[in-house]
LUMBAKOL-857140 format. One record per residue (C-alpha): residue in three letters; residue number from 1; x, y, z. Coordinates in nm, 3 decimals, decimal comma, m for minus. Layout:
N
SITE residu num      xx      yy      zz
SITE    ALA NUM       X       Y       Z
...
REM end
This chain:
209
SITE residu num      xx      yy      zz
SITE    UNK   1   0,000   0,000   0,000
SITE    UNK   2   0,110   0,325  m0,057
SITE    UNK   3   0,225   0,584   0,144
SITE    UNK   4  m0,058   0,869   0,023
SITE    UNK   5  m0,311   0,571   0,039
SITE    UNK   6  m0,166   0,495   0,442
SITE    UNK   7  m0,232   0,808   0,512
SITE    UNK   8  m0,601   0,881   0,397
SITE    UNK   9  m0,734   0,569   0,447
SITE    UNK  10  m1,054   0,564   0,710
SITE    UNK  11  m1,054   0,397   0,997
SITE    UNK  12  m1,447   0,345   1,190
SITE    UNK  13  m1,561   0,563   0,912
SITE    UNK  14  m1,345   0,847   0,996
SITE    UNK  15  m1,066   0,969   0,788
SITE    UNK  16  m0,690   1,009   0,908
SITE    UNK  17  m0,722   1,353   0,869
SITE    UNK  18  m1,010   1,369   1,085
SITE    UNK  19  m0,883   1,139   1,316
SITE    UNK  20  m0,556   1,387   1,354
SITE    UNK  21  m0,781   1,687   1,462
SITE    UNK  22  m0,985   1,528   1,722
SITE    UNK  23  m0,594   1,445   1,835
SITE    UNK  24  m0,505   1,767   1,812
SITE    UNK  25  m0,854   1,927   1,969
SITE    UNK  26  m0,807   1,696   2,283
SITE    UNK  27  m0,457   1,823   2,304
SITE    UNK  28  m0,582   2,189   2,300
SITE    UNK  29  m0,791   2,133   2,555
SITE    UNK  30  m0,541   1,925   2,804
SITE    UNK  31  m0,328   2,268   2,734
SITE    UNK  32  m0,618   2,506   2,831
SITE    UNK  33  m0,770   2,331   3,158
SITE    UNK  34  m0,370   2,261   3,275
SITE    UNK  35  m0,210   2,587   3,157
SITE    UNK  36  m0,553   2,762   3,308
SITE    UNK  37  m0,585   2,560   3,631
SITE    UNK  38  m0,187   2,503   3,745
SITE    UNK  39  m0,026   2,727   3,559
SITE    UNK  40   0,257   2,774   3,301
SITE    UNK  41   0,515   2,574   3,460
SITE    UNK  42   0,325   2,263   3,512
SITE    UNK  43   0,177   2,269   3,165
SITE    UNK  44   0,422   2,092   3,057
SITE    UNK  45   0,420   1,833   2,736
SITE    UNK  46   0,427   1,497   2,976
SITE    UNK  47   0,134   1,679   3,128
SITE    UNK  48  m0,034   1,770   2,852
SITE    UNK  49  m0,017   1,433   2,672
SITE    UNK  50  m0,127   1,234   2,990
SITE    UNK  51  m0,437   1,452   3,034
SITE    UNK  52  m0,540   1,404   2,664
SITE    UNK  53  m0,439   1,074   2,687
SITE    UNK  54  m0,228   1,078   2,383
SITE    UNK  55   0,148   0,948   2,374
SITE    UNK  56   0,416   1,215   2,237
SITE    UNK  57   0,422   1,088   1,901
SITE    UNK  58   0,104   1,247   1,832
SITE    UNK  59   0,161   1,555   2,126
SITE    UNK  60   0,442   1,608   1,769
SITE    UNK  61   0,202   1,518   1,486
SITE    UNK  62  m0,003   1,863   1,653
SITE    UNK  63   0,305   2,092   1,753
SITE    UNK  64   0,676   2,118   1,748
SITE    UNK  65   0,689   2,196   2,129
SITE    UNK  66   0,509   2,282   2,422
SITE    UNK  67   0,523   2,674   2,368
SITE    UNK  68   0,321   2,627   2,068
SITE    UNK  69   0,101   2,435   2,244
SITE    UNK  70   0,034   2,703   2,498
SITE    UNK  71   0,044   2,919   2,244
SITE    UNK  72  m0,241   2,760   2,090
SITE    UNK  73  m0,414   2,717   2,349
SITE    UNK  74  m0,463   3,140   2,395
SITE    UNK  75  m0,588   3,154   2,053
SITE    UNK  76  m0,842   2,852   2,072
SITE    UNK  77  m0,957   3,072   2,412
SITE    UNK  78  m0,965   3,406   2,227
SITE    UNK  79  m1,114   3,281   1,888
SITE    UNK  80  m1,378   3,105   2,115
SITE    UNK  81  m1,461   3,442   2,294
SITE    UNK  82  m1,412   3,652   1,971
SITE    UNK  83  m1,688   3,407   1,780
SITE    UNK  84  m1,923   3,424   2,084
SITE    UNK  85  m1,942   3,809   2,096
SITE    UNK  86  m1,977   3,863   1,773
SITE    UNK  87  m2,251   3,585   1,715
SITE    UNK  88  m2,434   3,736   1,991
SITE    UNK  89  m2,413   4,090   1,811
SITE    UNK  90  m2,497   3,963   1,470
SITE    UNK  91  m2,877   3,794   1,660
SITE    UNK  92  m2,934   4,104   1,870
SITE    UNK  93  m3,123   4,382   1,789
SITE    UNK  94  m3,195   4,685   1,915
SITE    UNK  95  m3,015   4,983   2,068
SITE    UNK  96  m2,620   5,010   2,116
SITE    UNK  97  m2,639   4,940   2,423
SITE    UNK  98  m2,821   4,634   2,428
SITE    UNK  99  m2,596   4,495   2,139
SITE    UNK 100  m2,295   4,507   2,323
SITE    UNK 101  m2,448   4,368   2,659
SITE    UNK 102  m2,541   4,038   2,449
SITE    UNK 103  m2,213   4,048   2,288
SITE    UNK 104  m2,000   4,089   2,624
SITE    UNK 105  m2,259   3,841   2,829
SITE    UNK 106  m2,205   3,593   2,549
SITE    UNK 107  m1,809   3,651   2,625
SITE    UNK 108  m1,889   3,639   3,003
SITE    UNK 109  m2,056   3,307   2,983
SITE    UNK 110  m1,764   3,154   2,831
SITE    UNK 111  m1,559   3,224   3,164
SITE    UNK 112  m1,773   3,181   3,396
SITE    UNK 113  m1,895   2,857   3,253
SITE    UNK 114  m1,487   2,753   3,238
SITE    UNK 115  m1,256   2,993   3,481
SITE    UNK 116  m0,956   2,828   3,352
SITE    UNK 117  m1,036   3,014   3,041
SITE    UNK 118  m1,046   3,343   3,149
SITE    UNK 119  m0,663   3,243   3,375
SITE    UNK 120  m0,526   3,182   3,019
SITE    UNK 121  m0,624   3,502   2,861
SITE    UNK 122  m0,559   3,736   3,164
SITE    UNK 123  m0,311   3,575   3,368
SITE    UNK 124  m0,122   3,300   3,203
SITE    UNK 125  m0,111   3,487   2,901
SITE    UNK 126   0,179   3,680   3,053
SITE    UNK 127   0,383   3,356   3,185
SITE    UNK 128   0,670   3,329   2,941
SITE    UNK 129   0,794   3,536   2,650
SITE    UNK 130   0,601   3,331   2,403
SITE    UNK 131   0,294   3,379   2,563
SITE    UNK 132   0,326   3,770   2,621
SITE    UNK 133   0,458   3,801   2,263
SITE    UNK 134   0,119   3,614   2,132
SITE    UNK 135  m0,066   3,854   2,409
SITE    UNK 136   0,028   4,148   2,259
SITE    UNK 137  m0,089   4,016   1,887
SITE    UNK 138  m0,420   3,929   2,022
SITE    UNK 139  m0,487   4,258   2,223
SITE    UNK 140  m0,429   4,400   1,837
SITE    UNK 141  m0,634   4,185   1,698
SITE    UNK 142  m0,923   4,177   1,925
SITE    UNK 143  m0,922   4,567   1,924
SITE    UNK 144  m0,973   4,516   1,530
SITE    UNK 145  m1,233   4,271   1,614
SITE    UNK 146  m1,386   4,552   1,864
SITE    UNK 147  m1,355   4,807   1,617
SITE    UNK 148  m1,509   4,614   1,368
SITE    UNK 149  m1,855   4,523   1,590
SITE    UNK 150  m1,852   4,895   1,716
SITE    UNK 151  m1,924   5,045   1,324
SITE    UNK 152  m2,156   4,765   1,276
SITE    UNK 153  m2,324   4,865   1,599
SITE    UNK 154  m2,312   5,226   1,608
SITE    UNK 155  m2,323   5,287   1,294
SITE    UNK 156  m2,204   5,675   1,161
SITE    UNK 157  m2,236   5,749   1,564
SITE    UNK 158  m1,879   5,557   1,572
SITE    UNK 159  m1,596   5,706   1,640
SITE    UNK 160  m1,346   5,778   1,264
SITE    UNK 161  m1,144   5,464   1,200
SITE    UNK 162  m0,834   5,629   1,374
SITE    UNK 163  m0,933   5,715   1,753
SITE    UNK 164  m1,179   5,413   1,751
SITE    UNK 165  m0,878   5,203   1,707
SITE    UNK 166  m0,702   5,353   1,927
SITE    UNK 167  m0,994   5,352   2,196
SITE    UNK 168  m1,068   4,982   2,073
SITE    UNK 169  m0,720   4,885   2,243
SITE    UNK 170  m0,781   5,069   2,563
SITE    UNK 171  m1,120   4,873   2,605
SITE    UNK 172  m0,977   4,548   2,534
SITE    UNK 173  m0,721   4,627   2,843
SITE    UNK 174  m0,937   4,751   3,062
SITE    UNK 175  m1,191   4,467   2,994
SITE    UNK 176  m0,896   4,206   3,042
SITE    UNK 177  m0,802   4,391   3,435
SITE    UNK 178  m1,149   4,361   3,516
SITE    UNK 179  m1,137   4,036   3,467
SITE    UNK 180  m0,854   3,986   3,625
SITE    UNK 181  m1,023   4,108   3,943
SITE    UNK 182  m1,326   3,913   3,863
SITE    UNK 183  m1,124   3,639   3,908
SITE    UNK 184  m0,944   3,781   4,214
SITE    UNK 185  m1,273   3,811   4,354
SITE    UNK 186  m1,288   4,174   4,361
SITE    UNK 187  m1,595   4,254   4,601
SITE    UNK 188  m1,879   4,318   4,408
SITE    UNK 189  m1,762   4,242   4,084
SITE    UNK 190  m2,006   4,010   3,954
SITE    UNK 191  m2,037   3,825   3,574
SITE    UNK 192  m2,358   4,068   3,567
SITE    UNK 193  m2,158   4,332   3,684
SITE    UNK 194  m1,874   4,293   3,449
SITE    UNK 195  m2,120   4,253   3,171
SITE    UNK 196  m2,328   4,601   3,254
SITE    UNK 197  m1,931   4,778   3,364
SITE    UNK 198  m1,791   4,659   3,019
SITE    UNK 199  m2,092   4,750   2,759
SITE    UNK 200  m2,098   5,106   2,914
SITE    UNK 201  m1,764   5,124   2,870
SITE    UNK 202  m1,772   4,988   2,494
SITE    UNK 203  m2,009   5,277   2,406
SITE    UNK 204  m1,837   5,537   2,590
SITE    UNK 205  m1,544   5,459   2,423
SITE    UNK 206  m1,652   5,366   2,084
SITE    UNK 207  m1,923   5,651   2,032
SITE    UNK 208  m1,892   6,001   1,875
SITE    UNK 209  m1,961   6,276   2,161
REM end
């Protein structure tokens, strides 16, 4: 048999390629609930393989090492967060400011259903250089994200495409810190209250005078 036919050949009706990315999605996961519940240091690729309950060889056919592991695992959290939001937006009608409390309680929901998640993206995020370097790419890209959903939402009432970029990355920090203290259990900082905090904040920032 040849090699091309080895390697796309099904097995139980599934084929090898979809076989390798339930692998590798079991593998992201390990690496968010370990990297999000013990932190950096103990997310290590032993770790990771024996909570997926894969071997190394295919902990290898998924990354070259455990950074990029980690590393994945930040953008399966933010991509999972980003699609949320802006799938709660896109059913949501109404004023601004109900928009952006179904896109941030959408958000919301994905922490508080899994707190690990929300360690990775505010805390863990900054545990080794690969990490903060991917941190700062993703605080870019979610402010494009944010200042994307703010025209759609506000419409002309947004901000020009220069400050609301600008503004975009100060709400994405100051949305990540209160979360932060969410999860530091600052008093009185509820999901609700991060939700209501955060959309006020969105418009404030995102919205023509």
């Amino acid at each position: 048999m040849s090699q091309a036919t080895e390697g796309t050949r099904s097995y139980g009706g599934r084929s090898a390629a979809e076989r390798a990315a339930e692998r590798r999605a079991r593998l992201l996961a390990a690496a968010i609930t370990l990297l999000g519940e013990q932190g950096e240091q103990k997310a290590t690729m032993t770790a990771i393989c024996q909570a997926a309950g894969l071997t190394e060889r295919y902990f290898y056919e998924s990354f070259r090492n455990r950074d990029e592991a980690l590393v994945a695992a930040l953008d399966e959290v933010c991509r999972e967060l980003a699609t949320s939001a802006v799938a709660a937006v896109e059913a949501t009608d109404g004023e601004p400011l109900d928009r952006t409390r179904a896109a941030l309680r959408a958000a919301v929901d994905v922490l508080v259903a899994a707190p690990a998640k929300a360690r990775v993206v505010v805390v863990e995020s900054s545990a080794s250089a690969p990490l903060r370097a991917r941190r700062r790419e993703l605080v870019a890209w979610f402010a494009g994200v944010v200042t994307d959903e703010a025209r759609s939402i506000l419409g002309e009432r947004a901000l020009p495409a220069d400050r609301l970029r600008v503004h975009a990355t100060f709400f994405v920090a100051g949305l990540a810190e209160l979360v932060a203290d969410w999860l530091h259990d600052e008093p009185g900082l509820t999901p609700d209250r991060l939700v209501e905090v955060g959309s006020e904040l969105f418009v404030a920032v995102a919205r023509r005078d």
